[in-house]
N, C-alpha and C positions, 0 to 999 in steps of 0.2 A: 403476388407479393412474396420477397423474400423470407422465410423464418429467419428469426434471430439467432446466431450462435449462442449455445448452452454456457455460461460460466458460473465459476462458484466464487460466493466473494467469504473469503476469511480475513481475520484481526491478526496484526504483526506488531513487530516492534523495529521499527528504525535500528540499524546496527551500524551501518556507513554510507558515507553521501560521496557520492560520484560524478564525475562530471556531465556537463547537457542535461538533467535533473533526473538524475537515472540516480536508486537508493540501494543497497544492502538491506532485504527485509526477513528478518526471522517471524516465520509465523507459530502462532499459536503450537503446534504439533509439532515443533522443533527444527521444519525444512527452511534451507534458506529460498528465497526466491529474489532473483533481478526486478526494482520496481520502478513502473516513469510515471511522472506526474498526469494526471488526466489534464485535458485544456482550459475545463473551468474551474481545476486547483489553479493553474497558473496564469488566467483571466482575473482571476480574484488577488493574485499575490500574498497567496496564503503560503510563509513563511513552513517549509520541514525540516527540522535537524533530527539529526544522531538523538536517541534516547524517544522521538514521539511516538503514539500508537496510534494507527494507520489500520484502514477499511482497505482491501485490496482486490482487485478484481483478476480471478485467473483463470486464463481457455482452458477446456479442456484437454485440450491438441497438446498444450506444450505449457508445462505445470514448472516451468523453472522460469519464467518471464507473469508479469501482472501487471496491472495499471492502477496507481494510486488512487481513490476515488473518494475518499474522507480523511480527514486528521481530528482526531478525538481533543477535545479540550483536555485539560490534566484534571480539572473538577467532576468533567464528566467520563471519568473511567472508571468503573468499579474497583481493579485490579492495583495493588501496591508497585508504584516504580520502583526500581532497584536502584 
């Protein structure tokens, strides 16, 4: 069996949307990183814009690209929108 690639998943913030569902995402620690939808965000037709906060998944290999992989409700975020 194969081991699984090691990633680290941090919390961002949507800053711009892009074409083929690729995002602009500022994370938490202030980096920006390139984000695409995972398949069962977009199986589901779950709606992201500019301004949501987003679970993001990023290799270790290559820390400027992630894969979306949650969108947090607005109720359920601790953190004040701006």
């Amino acid at each position: 069996m194969k081991e699984q690639e090691a990633k680290t998943v941090h919390e961002g913030l949507i800053t711009e949307s892009l074409s083929n569902g690729m995002f602009r995402v500022r994370l938490d620690n202030e980096n920006l990183v390139l984000g695409y939808i995972s398949g069962k965000i977009r199986r589901g037709f779950i709606r992201i814009l500019p301004g949501d906060r987003v679970k993001i998944e990023i290799s270790r290999y290559d820390s400027t690209k992630g894969r979306i992989i949650y969108r947090f409700d607005k109720k359920e975020d601790s953190n004040e929108y701006e």
